[in-house]
C-alpha positions as CSV (number, residue, x, y, z in Angstrom):
1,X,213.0,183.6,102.7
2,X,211.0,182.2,105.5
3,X,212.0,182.4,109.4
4,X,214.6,180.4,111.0
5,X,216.3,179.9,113.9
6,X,220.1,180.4,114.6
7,X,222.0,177.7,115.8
8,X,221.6,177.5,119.7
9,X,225.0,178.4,121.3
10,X,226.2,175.9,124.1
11,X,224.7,176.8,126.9
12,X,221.6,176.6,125.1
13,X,222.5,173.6,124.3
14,X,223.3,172.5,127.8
15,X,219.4,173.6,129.2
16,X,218.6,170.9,127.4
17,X,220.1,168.4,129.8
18,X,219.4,167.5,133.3
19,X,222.2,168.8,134.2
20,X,222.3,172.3,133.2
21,X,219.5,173.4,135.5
22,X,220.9,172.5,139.2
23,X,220.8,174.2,142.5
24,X,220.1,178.0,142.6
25,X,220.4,178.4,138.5
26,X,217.3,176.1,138.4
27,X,215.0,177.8,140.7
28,X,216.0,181.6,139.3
29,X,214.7,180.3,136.2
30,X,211.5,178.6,137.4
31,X,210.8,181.3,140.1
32,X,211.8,184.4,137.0
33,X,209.6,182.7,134.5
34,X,206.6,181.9,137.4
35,X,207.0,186.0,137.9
36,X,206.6,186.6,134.3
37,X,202.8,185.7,133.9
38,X,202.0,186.9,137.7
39,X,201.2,190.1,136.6
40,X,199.3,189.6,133.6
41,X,197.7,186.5,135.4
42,X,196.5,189.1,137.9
43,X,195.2,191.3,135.6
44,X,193.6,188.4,133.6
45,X,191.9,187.4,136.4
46,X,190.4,190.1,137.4
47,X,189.7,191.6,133.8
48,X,187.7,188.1,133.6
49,X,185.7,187.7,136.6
50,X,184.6,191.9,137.1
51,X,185.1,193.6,134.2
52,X,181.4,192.8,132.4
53,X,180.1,193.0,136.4
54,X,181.9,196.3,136.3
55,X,180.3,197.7,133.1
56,X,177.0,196.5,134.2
57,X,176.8,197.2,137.5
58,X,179.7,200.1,137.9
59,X,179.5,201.8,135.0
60,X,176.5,201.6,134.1
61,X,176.6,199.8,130.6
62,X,174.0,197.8,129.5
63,X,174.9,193.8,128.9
64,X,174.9,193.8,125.3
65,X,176.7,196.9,125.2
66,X,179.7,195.8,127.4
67,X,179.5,192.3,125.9
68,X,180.5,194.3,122.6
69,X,182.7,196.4,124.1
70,X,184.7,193.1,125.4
71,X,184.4,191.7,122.0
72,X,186.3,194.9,120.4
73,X,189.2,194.8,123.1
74,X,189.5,191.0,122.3
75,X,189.4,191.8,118.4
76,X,192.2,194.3,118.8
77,X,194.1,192.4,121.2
78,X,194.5,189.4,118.7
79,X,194.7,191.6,115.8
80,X,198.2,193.4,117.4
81,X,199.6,189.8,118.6
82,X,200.6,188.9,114.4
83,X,202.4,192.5,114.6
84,X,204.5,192.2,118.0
85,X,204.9,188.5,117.4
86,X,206.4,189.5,114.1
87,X,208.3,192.9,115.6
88,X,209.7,190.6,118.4
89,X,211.1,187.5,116.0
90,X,213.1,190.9,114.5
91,X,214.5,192.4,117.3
92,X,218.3,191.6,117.5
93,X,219.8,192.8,121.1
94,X,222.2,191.2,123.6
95,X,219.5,189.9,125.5
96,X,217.6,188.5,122.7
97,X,214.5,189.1,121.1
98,X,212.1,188.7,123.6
99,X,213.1,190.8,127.1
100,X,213.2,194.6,125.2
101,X,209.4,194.2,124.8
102,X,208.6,193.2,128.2
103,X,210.7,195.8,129.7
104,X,209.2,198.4,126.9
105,X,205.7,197.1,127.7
106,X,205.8,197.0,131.6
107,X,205.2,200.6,132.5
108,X,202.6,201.3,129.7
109,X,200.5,198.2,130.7
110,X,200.3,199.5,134.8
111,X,199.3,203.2,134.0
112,X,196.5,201.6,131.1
113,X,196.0,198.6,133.7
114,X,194.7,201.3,136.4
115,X,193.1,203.6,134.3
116,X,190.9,200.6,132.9
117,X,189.2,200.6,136.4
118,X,188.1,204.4,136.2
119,X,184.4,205.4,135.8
120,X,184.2,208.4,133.6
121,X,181.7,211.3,134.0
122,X,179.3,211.2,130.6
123,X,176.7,209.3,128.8
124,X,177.1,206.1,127.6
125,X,178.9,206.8,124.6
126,X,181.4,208.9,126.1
127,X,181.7,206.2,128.4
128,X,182.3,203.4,125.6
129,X,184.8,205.4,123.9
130,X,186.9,206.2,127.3
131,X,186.5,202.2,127.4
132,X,187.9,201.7,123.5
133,X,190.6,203.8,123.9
134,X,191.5,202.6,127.3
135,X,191.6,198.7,126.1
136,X,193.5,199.5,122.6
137,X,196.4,201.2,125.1
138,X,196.0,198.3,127.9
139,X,195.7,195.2,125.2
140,X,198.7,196.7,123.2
141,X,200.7,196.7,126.1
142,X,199.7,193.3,127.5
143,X,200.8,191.6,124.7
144,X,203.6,193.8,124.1
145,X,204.4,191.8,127.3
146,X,202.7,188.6,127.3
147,X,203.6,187.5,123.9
148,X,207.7,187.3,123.9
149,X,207.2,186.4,127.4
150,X,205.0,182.9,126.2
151,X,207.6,182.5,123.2
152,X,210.3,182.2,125.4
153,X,209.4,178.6,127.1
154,X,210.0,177.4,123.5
155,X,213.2,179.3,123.2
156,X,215.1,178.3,126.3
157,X,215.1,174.7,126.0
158,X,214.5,171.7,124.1
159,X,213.9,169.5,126.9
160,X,209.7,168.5,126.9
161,X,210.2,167.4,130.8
162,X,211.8,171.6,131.2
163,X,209.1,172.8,129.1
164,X,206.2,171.3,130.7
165,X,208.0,172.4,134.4
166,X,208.3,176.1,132.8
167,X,204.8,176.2,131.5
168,X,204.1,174.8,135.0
169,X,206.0,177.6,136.6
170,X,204.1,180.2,134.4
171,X,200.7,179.1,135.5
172,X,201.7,178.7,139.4
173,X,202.8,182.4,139.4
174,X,199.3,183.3,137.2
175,X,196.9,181.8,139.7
176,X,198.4,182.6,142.8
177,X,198.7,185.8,141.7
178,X,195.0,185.8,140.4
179,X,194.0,183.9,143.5
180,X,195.2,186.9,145.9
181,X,193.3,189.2,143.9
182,X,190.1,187.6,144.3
183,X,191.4,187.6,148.6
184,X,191.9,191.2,148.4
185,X,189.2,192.4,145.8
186,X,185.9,191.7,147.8
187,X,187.4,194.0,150.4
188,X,187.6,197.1,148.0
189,X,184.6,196.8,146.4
190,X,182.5,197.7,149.4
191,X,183.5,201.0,148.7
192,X,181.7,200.9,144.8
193,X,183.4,203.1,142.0
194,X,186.5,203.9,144.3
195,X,187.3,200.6,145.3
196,X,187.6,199.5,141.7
197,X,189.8,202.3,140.9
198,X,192.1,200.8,144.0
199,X,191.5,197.6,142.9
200,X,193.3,199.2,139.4
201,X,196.1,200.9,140.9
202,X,197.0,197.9,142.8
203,X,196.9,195.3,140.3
204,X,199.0,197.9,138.0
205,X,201.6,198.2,140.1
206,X,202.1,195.0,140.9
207,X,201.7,194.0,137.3
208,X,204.8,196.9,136.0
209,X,207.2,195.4,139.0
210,X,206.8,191.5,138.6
211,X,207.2,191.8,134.6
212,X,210.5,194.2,135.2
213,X,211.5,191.6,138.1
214,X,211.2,188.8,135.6
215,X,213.1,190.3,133.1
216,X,216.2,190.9,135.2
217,X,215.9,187.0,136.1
218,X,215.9,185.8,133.2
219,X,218.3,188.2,131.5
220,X,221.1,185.7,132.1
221,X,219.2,182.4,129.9
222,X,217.4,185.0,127.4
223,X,221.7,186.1,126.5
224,X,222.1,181.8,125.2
225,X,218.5,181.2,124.1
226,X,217.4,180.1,120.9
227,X,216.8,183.2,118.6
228,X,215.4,183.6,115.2
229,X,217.5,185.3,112.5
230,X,216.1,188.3,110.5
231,X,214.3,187.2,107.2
232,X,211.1,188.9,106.4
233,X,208.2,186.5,105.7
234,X,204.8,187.7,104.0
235,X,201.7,187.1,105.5
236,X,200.5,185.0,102.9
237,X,203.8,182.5,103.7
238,X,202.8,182.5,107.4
239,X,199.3,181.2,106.7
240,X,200.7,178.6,104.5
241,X,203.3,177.8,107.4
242,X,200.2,177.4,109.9
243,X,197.8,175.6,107.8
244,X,199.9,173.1,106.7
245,X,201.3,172.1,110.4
246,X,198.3,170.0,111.9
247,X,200.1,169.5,115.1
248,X,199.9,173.3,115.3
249,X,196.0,173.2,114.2
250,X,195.4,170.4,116.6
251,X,196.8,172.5,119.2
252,X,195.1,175.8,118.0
253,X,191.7,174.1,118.3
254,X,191.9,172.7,121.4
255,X,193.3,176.5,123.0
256,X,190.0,177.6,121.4
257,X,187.8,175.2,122.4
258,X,189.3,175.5,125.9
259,X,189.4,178.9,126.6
260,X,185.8,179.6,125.1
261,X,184.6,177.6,127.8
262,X,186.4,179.2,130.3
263,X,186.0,183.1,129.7
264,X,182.0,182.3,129.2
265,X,182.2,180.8,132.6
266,X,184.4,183.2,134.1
267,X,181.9,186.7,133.8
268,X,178.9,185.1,134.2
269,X,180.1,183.6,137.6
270,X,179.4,186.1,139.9
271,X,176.0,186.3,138.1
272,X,175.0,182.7,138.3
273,X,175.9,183.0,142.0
274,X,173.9,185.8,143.0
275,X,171.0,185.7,140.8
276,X,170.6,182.0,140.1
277,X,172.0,180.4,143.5
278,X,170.9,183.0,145.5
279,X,174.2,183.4,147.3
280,X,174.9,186.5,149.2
281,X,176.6,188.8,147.3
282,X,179.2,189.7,150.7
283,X,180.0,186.1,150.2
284,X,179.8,185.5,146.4
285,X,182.8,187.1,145.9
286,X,184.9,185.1,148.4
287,X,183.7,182.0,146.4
288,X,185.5,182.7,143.3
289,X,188.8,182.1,145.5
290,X,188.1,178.5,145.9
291,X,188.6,178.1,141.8
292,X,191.4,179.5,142.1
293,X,192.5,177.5,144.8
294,X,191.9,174.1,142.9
295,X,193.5,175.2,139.4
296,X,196.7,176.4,141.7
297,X,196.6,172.2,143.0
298,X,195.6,170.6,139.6
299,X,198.4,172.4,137.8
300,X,200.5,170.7,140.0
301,X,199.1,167.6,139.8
302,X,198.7,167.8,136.2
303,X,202.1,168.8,135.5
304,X,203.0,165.5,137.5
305,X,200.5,163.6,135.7
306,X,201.9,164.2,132.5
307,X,205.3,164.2,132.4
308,X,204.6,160.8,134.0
309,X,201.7,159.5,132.0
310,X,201.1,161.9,128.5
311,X,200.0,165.3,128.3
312,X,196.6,163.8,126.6
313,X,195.9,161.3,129.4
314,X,196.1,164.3,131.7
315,X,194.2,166.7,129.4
316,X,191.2,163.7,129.5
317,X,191.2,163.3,133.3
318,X,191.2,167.1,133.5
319,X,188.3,167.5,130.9
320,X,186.1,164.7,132.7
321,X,186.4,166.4,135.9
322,X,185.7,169.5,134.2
323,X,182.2,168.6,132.2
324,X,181.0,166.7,135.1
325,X,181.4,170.2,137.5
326,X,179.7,171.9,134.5
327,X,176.5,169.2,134.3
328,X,176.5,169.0,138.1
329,X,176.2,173.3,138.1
330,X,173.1,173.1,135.9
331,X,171.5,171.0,138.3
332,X,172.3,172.4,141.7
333,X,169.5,174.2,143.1
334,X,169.5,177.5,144.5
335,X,169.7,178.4,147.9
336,X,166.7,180.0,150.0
337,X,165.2,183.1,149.2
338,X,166.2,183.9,152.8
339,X,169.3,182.7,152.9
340,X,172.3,184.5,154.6
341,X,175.5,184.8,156.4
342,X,174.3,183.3,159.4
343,X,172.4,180.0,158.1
344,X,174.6,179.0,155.4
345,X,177.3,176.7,158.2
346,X,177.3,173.1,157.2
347,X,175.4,172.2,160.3
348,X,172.8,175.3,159.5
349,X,170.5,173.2,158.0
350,X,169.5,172.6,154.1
351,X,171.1,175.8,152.8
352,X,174.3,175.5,154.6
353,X,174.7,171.7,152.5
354,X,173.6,172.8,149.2
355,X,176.5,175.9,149.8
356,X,178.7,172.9,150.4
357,X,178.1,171.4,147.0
358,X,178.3,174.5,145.4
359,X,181.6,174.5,146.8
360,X,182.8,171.4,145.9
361,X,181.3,171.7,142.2
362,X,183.6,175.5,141.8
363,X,186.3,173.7,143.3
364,X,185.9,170.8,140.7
365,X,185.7,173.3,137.7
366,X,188.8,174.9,138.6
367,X,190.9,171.8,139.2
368,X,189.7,169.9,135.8
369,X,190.3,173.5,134.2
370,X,193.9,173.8,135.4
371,X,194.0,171.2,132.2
372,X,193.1,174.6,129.4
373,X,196.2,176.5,131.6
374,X,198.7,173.7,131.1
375,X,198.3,171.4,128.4
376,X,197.7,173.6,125.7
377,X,201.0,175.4,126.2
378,X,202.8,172.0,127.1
379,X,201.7,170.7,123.3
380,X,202.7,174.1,121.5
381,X,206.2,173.6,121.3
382,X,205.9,170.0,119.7
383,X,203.6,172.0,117.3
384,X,206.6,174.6,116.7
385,X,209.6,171.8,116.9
386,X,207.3,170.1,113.6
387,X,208.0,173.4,111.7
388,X,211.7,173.0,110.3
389,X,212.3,176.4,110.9
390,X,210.4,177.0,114.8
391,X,209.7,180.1,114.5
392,X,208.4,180.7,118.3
393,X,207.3,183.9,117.9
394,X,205.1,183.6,115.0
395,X,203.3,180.3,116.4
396,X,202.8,181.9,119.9
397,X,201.3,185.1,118.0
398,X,199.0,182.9,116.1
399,X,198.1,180.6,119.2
400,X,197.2,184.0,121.2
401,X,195.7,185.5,118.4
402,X,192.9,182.7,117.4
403,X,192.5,182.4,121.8
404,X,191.7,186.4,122.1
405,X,189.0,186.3,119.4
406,X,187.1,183.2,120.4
407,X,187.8,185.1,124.0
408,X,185.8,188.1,122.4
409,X,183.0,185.9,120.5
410,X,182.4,184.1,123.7
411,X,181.6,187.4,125.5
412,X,179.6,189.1,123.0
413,X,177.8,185.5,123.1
414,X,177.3,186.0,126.8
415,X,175.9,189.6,126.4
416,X,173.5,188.6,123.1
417,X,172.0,186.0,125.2
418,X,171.4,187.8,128.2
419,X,170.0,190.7,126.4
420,X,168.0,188.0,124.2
421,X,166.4,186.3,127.4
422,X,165.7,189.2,129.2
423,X,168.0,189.5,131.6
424,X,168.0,192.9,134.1
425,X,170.7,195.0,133.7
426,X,171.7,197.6,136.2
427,X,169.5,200.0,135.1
428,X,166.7,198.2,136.6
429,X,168.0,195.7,139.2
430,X,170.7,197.6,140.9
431,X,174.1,195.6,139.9
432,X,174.9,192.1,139.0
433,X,175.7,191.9,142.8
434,X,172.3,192.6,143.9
435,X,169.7,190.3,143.9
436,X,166.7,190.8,141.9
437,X,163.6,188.6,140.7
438,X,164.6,187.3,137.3
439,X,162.9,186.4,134.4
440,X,162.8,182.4,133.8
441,X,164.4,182.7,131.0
442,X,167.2,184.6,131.9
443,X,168.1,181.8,134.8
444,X,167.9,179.5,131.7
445,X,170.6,181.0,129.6
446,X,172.7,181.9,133.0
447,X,172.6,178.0,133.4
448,X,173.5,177.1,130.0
449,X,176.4,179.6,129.9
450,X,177.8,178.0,133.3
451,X,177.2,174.9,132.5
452,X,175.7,173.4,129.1
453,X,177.7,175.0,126.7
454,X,181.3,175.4,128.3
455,X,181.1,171.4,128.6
456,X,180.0,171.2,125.0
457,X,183.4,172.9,124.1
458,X,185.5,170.8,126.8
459,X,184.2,168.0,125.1
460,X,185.1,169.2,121.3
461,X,188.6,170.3,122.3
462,X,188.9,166.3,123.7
463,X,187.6,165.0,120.8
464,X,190.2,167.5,118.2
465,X,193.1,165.9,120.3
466,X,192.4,162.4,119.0
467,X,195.2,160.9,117.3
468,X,197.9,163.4,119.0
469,X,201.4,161.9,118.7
470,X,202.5,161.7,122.5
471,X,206.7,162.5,122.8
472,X,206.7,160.4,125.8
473,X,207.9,163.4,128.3
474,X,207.1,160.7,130.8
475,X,210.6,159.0,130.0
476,X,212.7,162.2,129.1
477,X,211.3,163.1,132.9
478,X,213.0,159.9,134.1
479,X,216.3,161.2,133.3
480,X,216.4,164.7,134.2
């Protein structure tokens, strides 16, 4: 018999009216579920923008080997999301389905979380297996986290105006949180190996204490939420249940789509910026903050946008912005071989405006790309409200599950073509972070991986959305 969901209860029934969420009951549950993807938004962030640096330059990897390293932790992250997803759908306690994972998961994914960060004496096999068995523990408790946590914006209200502010919420707390990890980050890693390992310990701790502190805030909705009932469904049922709900396959495609772009631009940043542009590397890693910066703004002014004009008229805007920064980034040229600290002012001359522009491009990218954050979670609960039965949890494993593999492809794509156009690796240049003459080639495929290719997929996932039947959260926003 195939999941469904038991009749909401009435307060459930009464989030889904403007007047249920009023006064200090409303901001406990946007400020809980904005703390539920800070920690895992931190560690996102960072896993994103260092960890191939880290194997490169730290660990001393070479590029196609941590490329398929990155590929197996994303294989194995997606292949566990089917299991929990179907695990958490099962679990019956007071506090419903989803909460006993996060609080099971939140310890397990610090202690992995810091450990990730450690350089371990050995060659580099030992080294890659450390790194295997290190990301099977982390990615198992991430999404032992991450995934009931994603479910649950579907689960604790009908309301599309709620759900987009939720998603909203969750996104807010993931890039601030990111965003003061890229603050603090630069000023660990002057001390090499070590700061890393800091870097780990930190972003562990803070991970374990804002999932536990998001669990106790949203233990009072997660008691009158929406929960499945306990039917077993076989695998083959659940693919027929997916493949024959196109909303959910619209929504699948654009997630891809999306988020390819965004984790091929999002390690080969720091490496476009010192070895293409020529940016210092003290300073290259103080200029991932302002994409951070600009995706915290546009997911404000996206969430606006759309509850006012359509999610898809937002996801457009967003995805213009976003393929113009992309073209504009193959085109910038590169700052002076002797540029530096001192000459790169606005008023310094030519290298201090083309830092400028290179400013404003980053800043561009991470506004238009606040869109792959936001809309994609602000259309999956349409996709699941299609299903007769909405079974959250098994649409949210699904989602995550295609994202995490085309997460892996896209990094074992970065590390082919590196490795392919002859790209140094640490080895023989020192680190991603220090400069070295490179092969024309490899300042090619460092352009076409920051800028070519992710506005390819931008532009795919805009064209899949065609046709998308909008619920008007515009007008339910009117009255709540």
């Amino acid at each position: 018999m195939p999941l469904h969901y038991d009749l909401a209860h009435p307060p459930f029934c009464s989030l889904t009216t403007s007047t249920a969420l009023q006064g200090g009951s409303r901001r406990r549950l946007m400020v809980s579920y904005g703390l539920g993807d800070a920690g895992t938004g931190l560690a996102a962030t960072l896993l994103g923008f260092y960890l191939f640096v880290f194997f490169t330059g730290t660990a001393g990897l070479p590029a196609i080997v941590a490329g398929s390293l990155l590929m197996v932790i994303k294989l194995w992250d997606g292949i566990n999301d089917p299991m929990i997803g179907w695990l958490s759908d099962h679990t019956q306690t007071r506090w419903g389905p989803r909460v006993p994972w996060m609080l099971g998961g939140a310890l397990p994914l610090g202690i992995s979380l810091a450990a990730m960060w450690w350089v371990p004496p050995g060659d580099v096999a030992q080294k890659t297996t450390y790194y295997i068995v290190m990301a099977i523990l982390l990615m198992t408790a991430y999404t032992s986290v991450n995934l009931p946590y994603s479910a649950l914006s579907t689960e604790l209200t009908e309301n599309t105006s709620v759900r987009n502010r939720l998603n909203a919420a969750r996104f807010t707390g993931s890039i601030i949180a990111g965003a003061s990890g890229l603050i603090v980050t630069p000023l660990l890693l002057v001390n090499g190996a070590n700061g890393y390992l800091a870097m780990g310990r930190i972003t562990g701790t803070i991970a374990a204490l804002a999932t536990l502190a998001c669990c106790w805030g949203l233990a009072p909705f997660t008691k009158t939420a929406r929960r499945p009932s306990c039917h077993h469904e076989p695998l083959s049922r659940q693919l027929v249940r997916i493949i024959s709900n196109r909303r959910f396959l619209k929504v699948l495609g654009l997630y891809l789509l999306l988020w390819c772009a965004l984790q091929l631009m999002q390690p080969v940043a720091l490496i476009y910026l010192v070895q293409l542009m020529r940016v210092p590397a003290e300073l290259a890693t103080w200029m991932l903050l302002p994409f951070q910066l600009c995706a915290l703004i546009g997911l404000q002014v996206w969430s606006m946008y759309a509850n006012r004009h359509g999610r898809i008229r937002a996801l457009c805007w967003g995805g213009c912005l976003w393929i113009a920064a992309c073209v504009v980034s193959m085109l910038l040229p590169p700052l002076s071989a002797d540029a530096s600290l001192a000459n790169l002012w606005p008023t310094a001359g030519t290298d201090g405006l083309r830092l400028m522009a290179l400013l404003a491009t980053i800043g561009t990218v991470g506004f238009g790309a606040a869109t792959a954050y936001l809309i994609p979670w602000c259309l999956l609960p349409d996709a699941i409200d299609a299903d007769p039965d909405k079974p959250a949890g098994l649409y949210t494993a699904w989602m995550v599950l295609v994202q995490k593999i085309g997460i892996g492809v896209s990094i074992q794509l970065l590390g082919i073509l590196l490795s392919l156009s002859g790209y140094r690796s640490v080895a023989e240049a020192g680190g991603a972070l220090s400069y070295s003459n490179q092969p024309e080639s490899a300042l090619i495929t460092i352009r076409m991986c920051m800028g070519f290719i992710p506005a390819v997929l931008v532009a795919l996932g805009l064209v899949v959305m065609r046709g998308w039947p909008e619920r008007n959260s515009h007008n339910q926003a009117a009255t709540s």
